[in-house]
Structures are given as structure tokens and as C-alpha cells.
C-alpha angles and dihedrals in degrees: 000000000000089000094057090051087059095039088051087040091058106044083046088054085047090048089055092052096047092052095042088061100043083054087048090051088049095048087053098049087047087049089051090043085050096054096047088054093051094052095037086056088045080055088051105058083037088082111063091059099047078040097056087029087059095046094045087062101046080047082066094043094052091048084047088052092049092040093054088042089052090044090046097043108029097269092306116169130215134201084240100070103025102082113037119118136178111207112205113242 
């Protein structure tokens, strides 16, 4: 009898250990899930500014265009170009 409490002592001992690392391994993977969300939301917002940054300076390509047309045509002005507008996100 006294056999079969250690024996159960023991399996229950090597259970413990066994759980306790499957819990170890899942607060690791929530830690790592964790940390790829927190760079993915430092990407994110991330964008409006490479987004703004990008039609800013197609704002400055466009004012260089009708700069160059009006230089090159007596500050004539075309439809083209008239009425194109970046609003910032």
C-alpha cells in the first residue's frame, strides 16, 4: 500500500512539472504575441504620417509642375492642373 502512495506521489510530482511547463510555454507565446502586436500598432500609426509625408510631396511636385508651365507659358493656367487637391489624413 505504501508502495502505491509513492508511486502515486510521485506520478502526481511528474504531472506538476509537466503543467507547469506547458503554462511556461503559453505565457511565453502570449508574451511574443504581445510583442508583434506592439510593433505591428507602432507600424500603424506609422502610416498617416508616411501617408501625409508622401502627399505633401506630391503637393510640391505638382506647385513645381505649375510653376515650370507658368514659367514656360506666361502664367497660363490649365484645367489640368487647376483643380487638383491633397487633402492631409
Amino acid at each position: 500500500m505504501a508502495n502505491e502512495i509513492r508511486s502515486m506521489a510521485e506520478n502526481s510530482k511528474e504531472s506538476s512539472h509537466e503543467i507547469r511547463k506547458i503554462v511556461e510555454g503559453i505565457f511565453q507565446d502570449n508574451e511574443a504575441v504581445i510583442d508583434s502586436l506592439s510593433n505591428s500598432q507602432v507600424d500603424i500609426n506609422k502610416g498617416p504620417e508616411i501617408i501625409n509625408s508622401t502627399v505633401d510631396t506630391f503637393r510640391e511636385m505638382l506647385s513645381g509642375v505649375k510653376e515650370i508651365f507658368r514659367d514656360g507659358e506666361g502664367n497660363r493656367q490649365t484645367e489640368e492642373t487647376d483643380g487638383l487637391y491633397f487633402r492631409p489624413i
